[in-house]
N, C-alpha and C positions, 0 to 999 in steps of 0.2 A: 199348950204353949202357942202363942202369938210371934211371928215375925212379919215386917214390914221387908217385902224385897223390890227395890228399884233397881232395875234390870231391862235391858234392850228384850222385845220379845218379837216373835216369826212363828208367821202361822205354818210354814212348811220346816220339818225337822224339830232338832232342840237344844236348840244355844239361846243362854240367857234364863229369861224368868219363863222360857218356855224347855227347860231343862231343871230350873230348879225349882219352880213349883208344884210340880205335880212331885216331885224326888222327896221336896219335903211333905205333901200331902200322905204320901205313901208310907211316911212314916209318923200319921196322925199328928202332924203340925199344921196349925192352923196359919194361912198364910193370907197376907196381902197384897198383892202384885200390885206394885207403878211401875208401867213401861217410858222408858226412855224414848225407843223408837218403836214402829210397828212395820216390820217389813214382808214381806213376802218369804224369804230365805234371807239365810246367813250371804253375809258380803264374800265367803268365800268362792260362792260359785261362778264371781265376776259381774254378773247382774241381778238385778232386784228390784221389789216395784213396793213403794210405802214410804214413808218421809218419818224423818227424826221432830220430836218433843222438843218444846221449849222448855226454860225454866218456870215461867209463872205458870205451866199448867200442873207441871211436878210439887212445887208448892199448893198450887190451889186443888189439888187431889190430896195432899196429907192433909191440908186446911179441913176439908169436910172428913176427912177419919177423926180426925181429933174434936171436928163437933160433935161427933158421935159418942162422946165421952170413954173414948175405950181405950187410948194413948198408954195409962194407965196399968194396963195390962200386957202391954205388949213386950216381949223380951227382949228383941231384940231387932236390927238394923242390919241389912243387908245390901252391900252396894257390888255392882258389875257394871258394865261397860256405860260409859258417856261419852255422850258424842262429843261437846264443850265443856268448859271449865265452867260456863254458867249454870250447867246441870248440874255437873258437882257442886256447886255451891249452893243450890239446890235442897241434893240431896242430905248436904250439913248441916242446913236450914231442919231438915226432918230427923235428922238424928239429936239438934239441939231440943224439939220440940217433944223428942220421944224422951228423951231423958230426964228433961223437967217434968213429965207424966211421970214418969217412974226411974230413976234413978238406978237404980240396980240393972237399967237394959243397957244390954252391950252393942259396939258397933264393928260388924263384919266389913273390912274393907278388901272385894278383890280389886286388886290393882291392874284394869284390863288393857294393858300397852304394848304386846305385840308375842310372839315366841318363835324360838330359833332356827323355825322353817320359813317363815315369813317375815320376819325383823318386826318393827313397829309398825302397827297401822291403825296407830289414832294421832291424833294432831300434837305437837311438840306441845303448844298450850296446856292438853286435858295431862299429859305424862308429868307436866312441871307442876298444874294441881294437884296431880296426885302427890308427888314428892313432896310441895310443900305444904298443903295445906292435910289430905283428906287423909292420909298416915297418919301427922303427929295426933289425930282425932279420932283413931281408930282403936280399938281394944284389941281388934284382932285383923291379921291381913295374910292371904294368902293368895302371895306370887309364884308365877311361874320363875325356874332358873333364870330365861332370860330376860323376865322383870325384874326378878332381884338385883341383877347385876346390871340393869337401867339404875335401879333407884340407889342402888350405891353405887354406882359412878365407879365400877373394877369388873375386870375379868373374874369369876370365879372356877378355878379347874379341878381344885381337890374339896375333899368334903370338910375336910380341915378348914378351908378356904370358905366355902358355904355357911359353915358355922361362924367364922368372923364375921360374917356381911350378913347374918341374921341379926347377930349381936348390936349390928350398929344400927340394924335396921329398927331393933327393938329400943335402943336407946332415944331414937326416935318418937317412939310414943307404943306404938300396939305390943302389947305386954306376951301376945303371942303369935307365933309366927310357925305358918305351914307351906313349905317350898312342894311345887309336886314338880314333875319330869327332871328331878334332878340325872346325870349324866354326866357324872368328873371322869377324869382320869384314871378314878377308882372306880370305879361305876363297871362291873363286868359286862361288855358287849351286848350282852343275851336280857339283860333286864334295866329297869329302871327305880331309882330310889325318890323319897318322898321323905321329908325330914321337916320334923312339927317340933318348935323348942316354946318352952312355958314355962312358969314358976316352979313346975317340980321337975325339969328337966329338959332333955335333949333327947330322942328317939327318930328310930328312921325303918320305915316299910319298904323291903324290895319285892318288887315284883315282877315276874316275866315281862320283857319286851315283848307288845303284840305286832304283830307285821300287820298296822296299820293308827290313824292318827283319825281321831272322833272328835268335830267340833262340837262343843258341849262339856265336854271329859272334866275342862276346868272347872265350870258353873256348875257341876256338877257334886264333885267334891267339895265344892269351897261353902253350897249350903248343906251339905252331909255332916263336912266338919264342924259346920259352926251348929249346928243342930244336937248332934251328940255332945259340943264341947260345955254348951248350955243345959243339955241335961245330966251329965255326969258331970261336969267338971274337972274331968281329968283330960289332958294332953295326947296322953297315950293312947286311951279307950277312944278318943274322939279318931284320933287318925287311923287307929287300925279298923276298924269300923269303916270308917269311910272310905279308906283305899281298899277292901276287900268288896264293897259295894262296888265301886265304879270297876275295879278291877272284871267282877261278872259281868258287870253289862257290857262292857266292854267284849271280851271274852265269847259273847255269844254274837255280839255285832262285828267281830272277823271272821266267827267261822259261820257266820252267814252269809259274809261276802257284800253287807250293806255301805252304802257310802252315807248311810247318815245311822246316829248312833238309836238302838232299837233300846230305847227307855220304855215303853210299854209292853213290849212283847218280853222283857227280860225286868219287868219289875219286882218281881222275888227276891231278887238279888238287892236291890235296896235293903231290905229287910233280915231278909234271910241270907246272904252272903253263902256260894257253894262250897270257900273256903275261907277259911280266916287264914290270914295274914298275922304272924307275928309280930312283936316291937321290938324293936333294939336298942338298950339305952346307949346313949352316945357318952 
């Protein structure tokens, strides 16, 4: 299996396509990385040294894959963080071009616009591409809680509440939809839920709250899920799978006391997960 992932990438740590490519290699998927930016480190450590992509290069990089005559093949589309709204449009450019190869390929939209320890921090522009353009274009999108409740425009406190604002989010266009760090009202102190709704359903993985917060975690899951969702096709199998995956790596990256998430030193757990996680139909 073939995926094209356009993704911000850093050569120190693993957020973005340098969290999800090697997650998906590990699980013998064949991948194409187009980096967005090329930095040093993640923006979270306050500085960094490397500059952001334009759009004619993101284009003129899927330009030469697709002379390659392989478009064809490819399953699927994977998008995370952009810096501009001209990236995104970009990357839509690459998802139009992948699907006219092959038709059957799906498009993975994570929606990277900020989360509830940080608030937003990407440009009001790339949040408002996202909402109106790179969603209704999407097959599939998986926001964090506090994207979702960006993109529809409400607080969400209960899971009740989660499930409406999937509903409309899916009305919108992406037919499936995976929330991780969810943390309602219901949500017991001690853990965190994750709830994937699709054509056969609504389910939701809880997992131990770790005393601590791994940049990656999301980019992480969102090409795990869209990995297993393409080759099962099931909703369910897709998310427990991949929150029991990120769960391990996780899991061994607090009690090693690392501040960046240890994807290589704990990559069994891609694979082999130390525990599965059960689903809950909703």
């Amino acid at each position: 299996m073939n995926i094209l992932s356009i993704q911000s990438h850093v050569a120190f740590g693993h957020v973005g396509n340098s969290a999800a490519v090697f997650a998906l290699q590990r699980l013998g998927v064949e991948v194409w990385p187009v980096h967005t930016v090329q930095f040093s480190n993640h923006t979270g450590y306050g500085s960094w040294r490397g500059r952001a992509f334009d759009a004619d290069l993101i284009r003129e990089l899927v330009q030469g894959i697709d002379e390659r005559g392989v478009l064809g093949a490819c399953a699927g589309v994977l998008s995370g963080y952009a810096g501009t709204a001209e990236i995104g449009a970009a990357v839509l450019d690459a998802v139009a071009r992948v699907k006219r190869a092959n038709p059957r390929a799906r498009y993975c939209c994570d929606p990277v616009i900020g989360d509830a320890d940080r608030g937003m921090y990407v440009r009001p522009a790339v949040a408002d591409f996202l909402r109106a353009r790179a969603l209704p274009a999407a097959d599939v999108a998986t926001p964090n809680h506090f994207e979702l409740d960006h993109l529809v425009g409400r607080t969400t406190r209960t899971l009740a509440a989660v499930l409406d604002a999937v509903e409309a989010l899916r009305a919108q266009g992406p037919r499936t939809v995976l929330v991780t760090s969810v943390a309602g009202a219901d949500t017991p102190s001690d853990a965190i839920d994750l709830v994937a709704c699709g054509g056969e359903g609504r389910f939701r993985v809880r997992t131990p709250r770790l005393p601590m917060a791994a940049n990656g975690a999301g980019d992480t899951m969102a090409a795990l899920f869209f990995a297993h969702l393409l080759r099962t096709g099931s909703t369910a199998q897709a998310l427990s799978r991949a929150a029991s995956a990120v769960f391990g790596v996780l899991q061994r990256t607090a009690a090693a006391g690392s501040g960046e998430m240890l994807l290589i030193a704990a990559q069994d757990e891609l694979v082999h997960p130390s525990r599965l996680f059960p689903v809950e139909s909703l």
